[in-house]
C-alpha positions as CSV (number, residue, x, y, z in Angstrom):
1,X,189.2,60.0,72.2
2,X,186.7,58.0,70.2
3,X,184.1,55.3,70.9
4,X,182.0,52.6,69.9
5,X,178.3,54.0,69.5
6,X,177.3,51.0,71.4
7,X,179.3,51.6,74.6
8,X,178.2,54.0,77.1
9,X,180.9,56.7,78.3
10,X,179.0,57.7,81.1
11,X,178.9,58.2,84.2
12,X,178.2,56.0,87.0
13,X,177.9,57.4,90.7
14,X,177.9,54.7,93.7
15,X,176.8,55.5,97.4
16,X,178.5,53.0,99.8
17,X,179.3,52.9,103.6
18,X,182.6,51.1,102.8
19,X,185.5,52.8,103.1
20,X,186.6,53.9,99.5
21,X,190.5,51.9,100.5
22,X,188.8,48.2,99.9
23,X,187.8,49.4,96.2
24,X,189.4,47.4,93.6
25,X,188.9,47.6,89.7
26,X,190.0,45.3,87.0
27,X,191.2,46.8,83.9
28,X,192.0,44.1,80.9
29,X,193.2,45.8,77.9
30,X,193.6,44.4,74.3
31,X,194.8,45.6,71.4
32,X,192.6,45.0,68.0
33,X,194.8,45.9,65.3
34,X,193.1,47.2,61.7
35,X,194.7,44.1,59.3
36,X,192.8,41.6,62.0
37,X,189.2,43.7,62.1
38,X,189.7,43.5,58.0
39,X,190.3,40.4,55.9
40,X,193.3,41.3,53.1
41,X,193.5,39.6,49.5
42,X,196.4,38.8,48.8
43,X,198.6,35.7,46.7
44,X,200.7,33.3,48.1
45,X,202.8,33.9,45.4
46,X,203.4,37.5,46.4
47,X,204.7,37.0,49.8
48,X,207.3,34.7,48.9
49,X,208.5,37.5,46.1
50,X,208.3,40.3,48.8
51,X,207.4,43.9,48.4
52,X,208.9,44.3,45.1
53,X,206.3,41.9,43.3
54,X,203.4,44.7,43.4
55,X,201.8,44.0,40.0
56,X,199.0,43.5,38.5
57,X,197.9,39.4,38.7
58,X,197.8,37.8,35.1
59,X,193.9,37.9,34.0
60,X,192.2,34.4,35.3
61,X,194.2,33.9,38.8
62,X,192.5,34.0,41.4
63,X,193.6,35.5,44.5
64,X,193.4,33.6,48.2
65,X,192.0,35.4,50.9
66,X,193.9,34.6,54.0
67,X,193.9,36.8,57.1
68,X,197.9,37.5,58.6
69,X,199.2,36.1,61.4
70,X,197.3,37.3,64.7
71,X,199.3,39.5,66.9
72,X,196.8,39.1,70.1
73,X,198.6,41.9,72.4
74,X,196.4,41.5,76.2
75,X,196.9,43.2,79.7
76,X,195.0,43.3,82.9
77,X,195.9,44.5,86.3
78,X,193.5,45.4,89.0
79,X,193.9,48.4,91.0
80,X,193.5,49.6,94.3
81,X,192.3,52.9,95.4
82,X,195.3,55.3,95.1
83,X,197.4,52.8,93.8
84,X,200.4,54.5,92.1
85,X,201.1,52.6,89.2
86,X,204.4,54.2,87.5
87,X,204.6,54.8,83.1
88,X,207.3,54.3,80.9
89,X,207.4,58.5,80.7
90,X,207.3,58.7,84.4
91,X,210.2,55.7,85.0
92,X,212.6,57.5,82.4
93,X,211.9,60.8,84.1
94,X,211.9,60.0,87.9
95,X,215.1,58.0,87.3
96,X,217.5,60.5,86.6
97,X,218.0,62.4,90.4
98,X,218.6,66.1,88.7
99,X,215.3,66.4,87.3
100,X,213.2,65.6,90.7
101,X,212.5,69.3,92.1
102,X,209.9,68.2,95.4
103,X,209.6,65.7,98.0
104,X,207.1,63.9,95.9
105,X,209.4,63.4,93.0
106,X,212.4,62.6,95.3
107,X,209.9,60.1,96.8
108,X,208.9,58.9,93.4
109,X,212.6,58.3,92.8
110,X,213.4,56.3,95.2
111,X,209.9,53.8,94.8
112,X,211.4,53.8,91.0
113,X,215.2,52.9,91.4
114,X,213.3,50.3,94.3
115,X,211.3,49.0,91.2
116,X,214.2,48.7,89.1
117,X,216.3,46.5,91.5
118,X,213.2,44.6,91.8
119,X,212.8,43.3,88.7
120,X,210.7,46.7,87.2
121,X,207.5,47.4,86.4
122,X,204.8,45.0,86.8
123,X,202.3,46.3,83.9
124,X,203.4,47.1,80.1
125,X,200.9,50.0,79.0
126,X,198.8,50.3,82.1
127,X,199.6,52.7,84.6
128,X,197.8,55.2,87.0
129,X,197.9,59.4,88.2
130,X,196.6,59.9,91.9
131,X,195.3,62.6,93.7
132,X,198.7,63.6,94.6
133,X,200.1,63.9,90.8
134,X,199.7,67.4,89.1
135,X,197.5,65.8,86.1
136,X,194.6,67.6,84.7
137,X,192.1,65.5,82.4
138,X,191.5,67.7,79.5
139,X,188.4,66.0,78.0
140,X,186.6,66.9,81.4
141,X,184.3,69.5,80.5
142,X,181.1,71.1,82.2
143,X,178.8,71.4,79.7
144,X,175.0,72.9,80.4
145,X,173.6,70.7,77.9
146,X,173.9,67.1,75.9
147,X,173.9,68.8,72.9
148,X,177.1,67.4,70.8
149,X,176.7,70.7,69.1
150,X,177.7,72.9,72.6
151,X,180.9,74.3,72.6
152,X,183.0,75.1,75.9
153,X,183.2,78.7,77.0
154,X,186.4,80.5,77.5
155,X,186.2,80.0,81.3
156,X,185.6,76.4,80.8
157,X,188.4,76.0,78.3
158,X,190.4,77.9,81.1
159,X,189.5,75.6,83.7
160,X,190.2,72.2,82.4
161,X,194.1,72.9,82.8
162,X,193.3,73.3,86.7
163,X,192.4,70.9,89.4
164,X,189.9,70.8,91.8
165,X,191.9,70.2,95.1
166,X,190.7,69.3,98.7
167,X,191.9,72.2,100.9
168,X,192.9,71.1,104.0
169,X,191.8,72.3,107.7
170,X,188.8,74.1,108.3
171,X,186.9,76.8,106.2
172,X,186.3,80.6,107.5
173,X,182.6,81.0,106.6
174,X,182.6,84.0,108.1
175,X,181.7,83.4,112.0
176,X,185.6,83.3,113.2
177,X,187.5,86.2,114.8
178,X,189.6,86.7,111.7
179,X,186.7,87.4,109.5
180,X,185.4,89.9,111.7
181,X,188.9,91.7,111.6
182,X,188.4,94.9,109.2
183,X,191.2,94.3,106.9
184,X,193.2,97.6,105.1
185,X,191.6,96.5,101.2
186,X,189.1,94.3,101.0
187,X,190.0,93.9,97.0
188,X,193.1,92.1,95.4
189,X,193.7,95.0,92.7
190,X,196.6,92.7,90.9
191,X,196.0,89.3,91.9
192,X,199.2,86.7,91.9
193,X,198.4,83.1,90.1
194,X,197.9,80.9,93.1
195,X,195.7,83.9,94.1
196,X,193.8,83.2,91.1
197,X,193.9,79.4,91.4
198,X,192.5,79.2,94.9
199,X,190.1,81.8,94.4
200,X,188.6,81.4,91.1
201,X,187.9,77.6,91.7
202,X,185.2,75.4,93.3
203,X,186.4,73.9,96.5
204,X,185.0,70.5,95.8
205,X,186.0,68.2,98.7
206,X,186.7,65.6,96.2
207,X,189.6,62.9,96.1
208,X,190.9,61.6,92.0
209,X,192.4,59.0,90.9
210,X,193.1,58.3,87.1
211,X,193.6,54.6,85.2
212,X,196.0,55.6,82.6
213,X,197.4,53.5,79.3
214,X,200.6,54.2,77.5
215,X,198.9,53.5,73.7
216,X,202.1,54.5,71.6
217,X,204.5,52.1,69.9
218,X,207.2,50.8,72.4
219,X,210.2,51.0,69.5
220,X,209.5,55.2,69.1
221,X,210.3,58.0,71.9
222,X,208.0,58.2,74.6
223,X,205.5,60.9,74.3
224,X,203.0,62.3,76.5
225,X,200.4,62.4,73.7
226,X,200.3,58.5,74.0
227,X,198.4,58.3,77.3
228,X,195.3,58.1,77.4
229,X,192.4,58.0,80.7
230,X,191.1,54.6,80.9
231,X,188.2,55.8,83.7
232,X,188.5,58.5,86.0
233,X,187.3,57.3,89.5
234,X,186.1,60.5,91.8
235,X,184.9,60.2,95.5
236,X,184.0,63.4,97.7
237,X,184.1,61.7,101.4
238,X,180.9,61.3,102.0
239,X,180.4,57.5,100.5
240,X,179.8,59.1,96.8
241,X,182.0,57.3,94.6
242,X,182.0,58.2,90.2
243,X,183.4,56.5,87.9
244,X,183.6,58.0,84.0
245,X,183.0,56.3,82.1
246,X,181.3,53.6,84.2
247,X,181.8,49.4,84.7
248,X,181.4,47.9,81.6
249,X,179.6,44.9,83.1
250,X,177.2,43.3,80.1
251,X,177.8,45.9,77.6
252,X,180.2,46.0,74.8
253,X,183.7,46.7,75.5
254,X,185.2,50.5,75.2
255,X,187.3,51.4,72.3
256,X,189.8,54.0,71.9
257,X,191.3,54.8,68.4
258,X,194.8,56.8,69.0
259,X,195.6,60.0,67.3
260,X,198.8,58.9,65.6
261,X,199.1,58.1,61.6
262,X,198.5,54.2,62.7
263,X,195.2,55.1,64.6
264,X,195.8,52.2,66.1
265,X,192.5,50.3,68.0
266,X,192.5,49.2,72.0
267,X,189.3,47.4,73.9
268,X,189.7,47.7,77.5
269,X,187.0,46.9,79.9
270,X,186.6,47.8,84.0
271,X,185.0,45.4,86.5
272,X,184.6,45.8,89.9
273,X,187.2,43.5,91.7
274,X,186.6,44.0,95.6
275,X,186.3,41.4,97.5
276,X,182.3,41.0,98.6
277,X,181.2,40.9,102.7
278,X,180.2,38.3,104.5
279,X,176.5,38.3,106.2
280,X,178.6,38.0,109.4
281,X,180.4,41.0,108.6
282,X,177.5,43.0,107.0
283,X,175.7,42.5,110.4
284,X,178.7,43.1,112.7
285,X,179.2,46.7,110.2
286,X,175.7,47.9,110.6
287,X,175.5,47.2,114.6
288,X,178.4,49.3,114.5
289,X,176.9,52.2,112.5
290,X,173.8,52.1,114.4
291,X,175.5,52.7,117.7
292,X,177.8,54.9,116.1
293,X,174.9,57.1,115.0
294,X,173.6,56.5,118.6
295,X,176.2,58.3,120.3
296,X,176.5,60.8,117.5
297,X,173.0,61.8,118.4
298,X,173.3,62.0,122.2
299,X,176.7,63.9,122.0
300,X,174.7,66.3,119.8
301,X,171.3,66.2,122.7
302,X,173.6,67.2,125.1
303,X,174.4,70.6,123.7
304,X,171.1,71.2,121.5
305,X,168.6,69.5,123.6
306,X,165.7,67.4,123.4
307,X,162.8,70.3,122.9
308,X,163.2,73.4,120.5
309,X,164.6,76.4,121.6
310,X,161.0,78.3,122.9
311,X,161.0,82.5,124.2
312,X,159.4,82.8,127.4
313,X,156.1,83.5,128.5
314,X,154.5,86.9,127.1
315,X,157.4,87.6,124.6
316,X,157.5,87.8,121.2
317,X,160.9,86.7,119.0
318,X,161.2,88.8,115.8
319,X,163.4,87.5,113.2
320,X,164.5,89.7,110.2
321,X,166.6,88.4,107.8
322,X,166.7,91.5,105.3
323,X,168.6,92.9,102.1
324,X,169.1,96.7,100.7
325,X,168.1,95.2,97.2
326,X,168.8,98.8,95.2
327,X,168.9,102.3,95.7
328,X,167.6,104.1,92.3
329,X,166.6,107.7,90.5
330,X,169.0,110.0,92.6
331,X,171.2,112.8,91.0
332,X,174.5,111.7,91.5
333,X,176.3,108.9,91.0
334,X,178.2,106.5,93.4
335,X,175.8,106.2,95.8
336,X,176.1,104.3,99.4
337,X,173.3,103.9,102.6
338,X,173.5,104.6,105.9
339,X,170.7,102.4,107.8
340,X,170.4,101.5,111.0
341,X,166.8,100.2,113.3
342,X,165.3,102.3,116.2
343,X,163.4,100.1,118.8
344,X,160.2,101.8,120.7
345,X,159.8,101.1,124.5
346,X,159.2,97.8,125.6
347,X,161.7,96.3,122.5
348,X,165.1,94.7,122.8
349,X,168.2,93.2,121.4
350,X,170.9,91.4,122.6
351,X,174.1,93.1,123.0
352,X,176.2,91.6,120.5
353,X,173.3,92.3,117.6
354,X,174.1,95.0,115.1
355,X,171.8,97.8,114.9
356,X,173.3,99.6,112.6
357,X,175.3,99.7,109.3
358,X,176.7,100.6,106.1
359,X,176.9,99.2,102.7
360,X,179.3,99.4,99.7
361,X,179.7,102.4,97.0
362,X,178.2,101.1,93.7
363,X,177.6,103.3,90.3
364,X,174.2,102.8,88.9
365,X,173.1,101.9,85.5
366,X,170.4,102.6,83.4
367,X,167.3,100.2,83.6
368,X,164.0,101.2,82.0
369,X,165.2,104.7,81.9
370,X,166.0,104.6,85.8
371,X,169.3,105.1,87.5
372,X,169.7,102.4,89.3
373,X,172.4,100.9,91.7
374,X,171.6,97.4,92.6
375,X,173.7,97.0,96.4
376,X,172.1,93.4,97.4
377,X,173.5,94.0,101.1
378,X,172.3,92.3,103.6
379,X,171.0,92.4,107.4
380,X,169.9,90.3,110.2
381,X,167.6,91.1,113.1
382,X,167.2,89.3,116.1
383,X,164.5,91.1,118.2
384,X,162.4,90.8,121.1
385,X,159.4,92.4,122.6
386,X,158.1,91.8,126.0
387,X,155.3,94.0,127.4
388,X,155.5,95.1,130.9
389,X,151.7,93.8,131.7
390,X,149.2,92.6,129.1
391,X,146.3,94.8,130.5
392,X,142.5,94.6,128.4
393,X,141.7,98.2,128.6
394,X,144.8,99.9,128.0
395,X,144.7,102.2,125.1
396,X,148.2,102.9,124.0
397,X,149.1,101.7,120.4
398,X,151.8,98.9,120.4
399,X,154.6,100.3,118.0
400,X,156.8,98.1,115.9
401,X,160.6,98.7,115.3
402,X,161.6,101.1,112.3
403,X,164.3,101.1,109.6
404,X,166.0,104.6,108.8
405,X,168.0,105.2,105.6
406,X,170.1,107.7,104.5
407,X,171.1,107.9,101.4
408,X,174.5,109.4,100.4
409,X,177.2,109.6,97.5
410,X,180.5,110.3,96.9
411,X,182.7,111.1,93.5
412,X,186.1,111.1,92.5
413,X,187.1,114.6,94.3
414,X,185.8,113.1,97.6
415,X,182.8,114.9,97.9
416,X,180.0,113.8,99.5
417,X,176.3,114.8,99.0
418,X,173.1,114.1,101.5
419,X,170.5,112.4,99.1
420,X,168.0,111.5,100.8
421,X,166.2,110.2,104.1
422,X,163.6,108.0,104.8
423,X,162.5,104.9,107.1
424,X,159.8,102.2,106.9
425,X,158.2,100.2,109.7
426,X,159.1,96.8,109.9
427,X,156.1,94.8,108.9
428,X,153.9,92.9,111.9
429,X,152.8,90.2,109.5
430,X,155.3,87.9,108.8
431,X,156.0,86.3,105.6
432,X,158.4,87.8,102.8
433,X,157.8,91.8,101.8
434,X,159.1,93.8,99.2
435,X,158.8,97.4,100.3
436,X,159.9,100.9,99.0
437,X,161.1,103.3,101.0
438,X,160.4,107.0,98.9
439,X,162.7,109.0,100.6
440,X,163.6,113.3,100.7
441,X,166.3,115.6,101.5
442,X,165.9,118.8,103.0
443,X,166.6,121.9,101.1
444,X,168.8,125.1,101.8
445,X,167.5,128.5,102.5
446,X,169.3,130.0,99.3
447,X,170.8,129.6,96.3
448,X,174.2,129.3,97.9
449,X,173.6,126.0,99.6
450,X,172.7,124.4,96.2
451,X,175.8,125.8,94.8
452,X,177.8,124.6,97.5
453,X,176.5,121.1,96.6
454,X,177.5,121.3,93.2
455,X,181.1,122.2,93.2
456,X,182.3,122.0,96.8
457,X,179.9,119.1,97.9
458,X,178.2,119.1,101.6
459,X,174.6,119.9,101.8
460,X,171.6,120.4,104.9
461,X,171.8,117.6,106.8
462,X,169.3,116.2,109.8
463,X,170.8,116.4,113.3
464,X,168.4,113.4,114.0
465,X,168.1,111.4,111.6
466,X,164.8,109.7,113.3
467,X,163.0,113.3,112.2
468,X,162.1,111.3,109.1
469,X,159.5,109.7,110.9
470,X,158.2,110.6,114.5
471,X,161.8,111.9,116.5
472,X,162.6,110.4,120.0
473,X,163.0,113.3,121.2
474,X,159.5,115.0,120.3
475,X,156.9,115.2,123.5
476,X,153.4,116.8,123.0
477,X,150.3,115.6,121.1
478,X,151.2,117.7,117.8
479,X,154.1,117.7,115.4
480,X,154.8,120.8,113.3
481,X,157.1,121.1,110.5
482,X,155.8,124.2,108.9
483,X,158.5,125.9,107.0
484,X,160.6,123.0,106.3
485,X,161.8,123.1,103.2
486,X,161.8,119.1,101.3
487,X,162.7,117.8,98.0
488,X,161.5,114.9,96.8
489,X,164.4,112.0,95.6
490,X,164.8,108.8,94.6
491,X,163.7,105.6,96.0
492,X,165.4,102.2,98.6
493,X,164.2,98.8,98.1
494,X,164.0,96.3,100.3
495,X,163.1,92.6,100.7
496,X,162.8,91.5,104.3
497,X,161.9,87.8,105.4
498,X,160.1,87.9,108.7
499,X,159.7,85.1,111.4
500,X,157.8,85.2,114.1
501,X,158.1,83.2,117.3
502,X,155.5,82.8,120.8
503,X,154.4,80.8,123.5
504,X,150.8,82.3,122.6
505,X,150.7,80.3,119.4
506,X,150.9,77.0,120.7
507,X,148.5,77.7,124.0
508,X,145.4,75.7,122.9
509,X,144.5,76.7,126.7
510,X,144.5,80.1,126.4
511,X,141.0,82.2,126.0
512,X,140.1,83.8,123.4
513,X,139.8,87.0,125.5
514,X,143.7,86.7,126.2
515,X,145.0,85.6,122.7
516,X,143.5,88.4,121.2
517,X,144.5,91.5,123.9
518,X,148.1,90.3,123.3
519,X,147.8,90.0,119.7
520,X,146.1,93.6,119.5
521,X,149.3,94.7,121.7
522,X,151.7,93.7,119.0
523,X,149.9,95.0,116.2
524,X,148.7,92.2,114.6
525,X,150.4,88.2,114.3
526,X,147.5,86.5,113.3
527,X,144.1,86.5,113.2
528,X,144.6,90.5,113.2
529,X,141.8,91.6,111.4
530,X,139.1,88.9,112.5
531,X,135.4,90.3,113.0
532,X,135.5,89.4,116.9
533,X,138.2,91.5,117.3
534,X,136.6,94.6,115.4
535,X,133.1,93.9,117.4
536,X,134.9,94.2,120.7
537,X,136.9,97.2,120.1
538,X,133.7,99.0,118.5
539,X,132.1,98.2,122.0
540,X,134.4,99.4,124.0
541,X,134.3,102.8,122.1
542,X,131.2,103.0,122.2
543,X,130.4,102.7,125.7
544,X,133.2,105.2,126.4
545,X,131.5,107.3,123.9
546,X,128.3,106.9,126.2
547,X,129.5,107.9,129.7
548,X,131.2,110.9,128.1
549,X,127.2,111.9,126.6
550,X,126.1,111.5,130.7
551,X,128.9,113.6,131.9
552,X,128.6,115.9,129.5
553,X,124.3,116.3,130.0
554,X,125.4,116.1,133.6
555,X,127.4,119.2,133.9
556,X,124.5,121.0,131.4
């Protein structure tokens, strides 16, 4: 298709709260023909001798310039929204009973051999494809830029024989019972054409309807080469309307120049045809939405609620919404993590929150001479921490949850290799952190172990996996792990996104005194490192410091 440099093929988008069924555009088509956009020189004399009087003119005459008879050729019909407006191509197919396959064809029949009896069709080159027709528009194409010079990819070429449909019924985003069923293989190794058609495209909500003309020369065979999209009117349900290329309204009218020897010239403009609304009704519409929206909200009150959702007194909310970025500079290849979150006393979870997990297998590549195996699996934490009495002078630390990893991989021969352990505490500031976790593996007592690992696979693993860190089961002041034999590994990263929710935030009451014993019990929300806070706990150690000096010179 070619146009006019002064038309604009654009597109125009439209937000209205009518419904999209009272839209009606007015097509009006015209055919300019070459012989009428050119005036011809040519001698009376000449058309009365006919074709066979091609000669040269004797020197002196003079010829006439005279223009040919005008053959005006004019069409306009206005269209409603999903309006099916049957083609020449369509009538002669549809007709015959042997060639209709579906219901929609059979249906299509029958509207047809109704036309028919009714006196036929009601347009000559004007016709229309709805959303129901299997038509693809192959001058739609995403491009990235407006460069004329872009070319389509190979995907893009792909994709403009496929359309974008509205899938019916409601989508699995992944909180129903069937996504949570564990299915047998979670990849499609050879995947079937509709599989491929209703995976690989963009579910775009979005409804199509297509104002066609049949441009091809009524004496010849129809052809589907001849038609040709007049405007291409898109709406996605939510009072977004498109129309490409947009109402002409002032500007010039579009042109299209058909692809046959003749290239044969059509103007066709689009004007918007509805029917406007009254004040009346524009007032009696927008009472209407304004207590639709009314009850909209309360429905919504009475299951949210008026005030946001608030922790109770003396608790903290801890939100972690995390990722296992990449795993990288370990020996072998195919490498997967084992992580799961130990919670200190006075921490909990809900029941139904996942403490633990796994991710995928994934081979690494080389980046900046590193191995690296880029997972991207991600976590959510819902936690809470509730002391059991917020109490000045006690001296026990507050500790904050910790994330354990273990590192493993597997190869072809089903193998499986320990490569490392290591944890990291979750952060008490919140805000977003990138963190590294360096982690270890312990090593065997001979050389035997390390051959094992090699050919048979297996290798020293923790019985606790917390012994990275400080073990649950560990009771006494001192921690030995002399003799242990180590070797140092590769590396996890992390990215974790951390939230933090309290009543004590939003207590403008609250003493100073208060705000900052509870604040010292969690480690540190805000205001952590403030010089109050530093002055206070200096005091306190130092007067302890004191009274031990006077029991001490006492007992002397």
């Amino acid at each position: 298709m070619s146009g006019d440099t002064t038309a604009d093929f654009g597109t125009g988008y439209y937000r209205s709260k009518d419904p999209i069924k009272n839209l009606r555009i007015s097509v009006k088509l015209n055919k300019v023909t070459g012989s009428s956009l050119v005036p011809t020189f040519y001698n009376q004399d000449e058309e009365a001798a006919g074709p066979s009087a091609l000669e040269m003119m004797p020197l002196g005459s003079r010829p006439s310039m005279k223009a040919p008879a005008s053959q005006k050729e004019e069409e306009e019909y206005t269209f409603t929204w999903q309006q099916k407006v049957f083609s020449r191509r369509e009538v002669q197919l549809y007709s015959n009973p042997a060639r209709c396959e579906d219901p929609l064809e059979e249906r299509y029949h029958q509207e047809i051999t109704i036309l028919k009896e009714g006196g036929g069709r009601k347009t000559k080159r004007l016709f229309s494809y709805i959303d129901s027709d299997r038509f693809s528009n192959n001058d739609e194409q995403i491009l990235a830029t407006t460069s004329p010079n872009e070319t389509p990819t190979f995907l893009a070429q792909k994709m403009q024989n496929v359309r974008r449909r509205r899938v019916g019924g409601q989508i699995d985003r992944g909180y129903g019972e069937a996504s949570r069923r564990r299915k047998v293989d979670l990849v499609v190794q050879e995947p079937t054409d509709d599989h491929i058609r209703s995976a690989h495209v963009l579910d775009t909500p979005e409804t199509t309807m297509y104002i066609m003309a049949d441009l091809g020369n009524f004496e010849e065979e129809v052809s589907e080469e001849d038609e040709y999209v007049l405007c291409a009117i898109k709406t996605n349900g939510q009072g977004v309307t498109s129309l490409t290329p947009d109402l002409t309204r002032h500007r010039d009218p579009y042109i299209i120049v058909t692809n046959n020897p003749r290239r044969d010239s059509f103007r066709y403009t689009l004007t918007l045809a509805s029917q406007p609304i009254s004040w009346k009704e524009q007032d009696r519409e927008n009472k209407m939405y304004r207590e639709l929206y009314q009850r909209h909200s309360d429905y919504i009150k009475t299951y949210v609620g008026q005030e946001f959702e608030m922790v109770p007194d003396n608790m903290l909310r801890l939100m972690v919404l995390g990722e296992i970025v990449a795993v990288k500079n370990y020996e072998y290849d195919n490498l997967y993590v084992h992580y799961f979150v130990e919670l200190p006393r006075e921490w909990s979870a809900d029941r139904s929150q996942e403490m633990a997990g796994v991710t995928q297998t994934c081979k690494t590549k080389e980046v900046n001479k590193e191995n690296v195996a880029y997972l991207s699996h991600p976590f959510e934490l819902e936690l809470f921490y509730r002391p059991d009495e917020v109490d000045q002078d006690d001296d026990r630390l507050p500790q904050w949850p910790q994330i354990f990893v273990e590192v493993l991989s597997i190869d072809s021969w089903q193998r499986y290799r320990t490569e490392g352990y290591g944890y990291i505490t979750i952060p008490s500031t919140p805000g977003t952190h990138n963190l590294e976790i360096r982690t270890w593996r312990p090593l065997g007592r001979s050389s035997h172990d390390e051959l094992r690992r090699f050919f048979i696979g297996g290798s020293p693993e923790l019985e606790d996996p917390t012994y990275a860190a400080l073990p649950t089961t560990h009771d006494g002041p001192i921690l030995s792990r002399f003799g242990f034999r180590t070797e140092s590994t590769g590396s996890v990263m992390l990215k974790l996104h951390i939230m933090q929710q309290s009543r004590i935030f939003l207590e403008k009451s609250a003493s100073r005194r208060s705000v900052g014993t509870l604040i010292d019990r969690l480690g540190g929300l805000t205001m952590q490192t403030s010089v109050q806070n530093v002055l206070e706990s200096f005091q306190r150690a130092r007067k302890r410091m004191q009274a031990a000096r006077q029991t001490l010179s006492a007992i002397q």
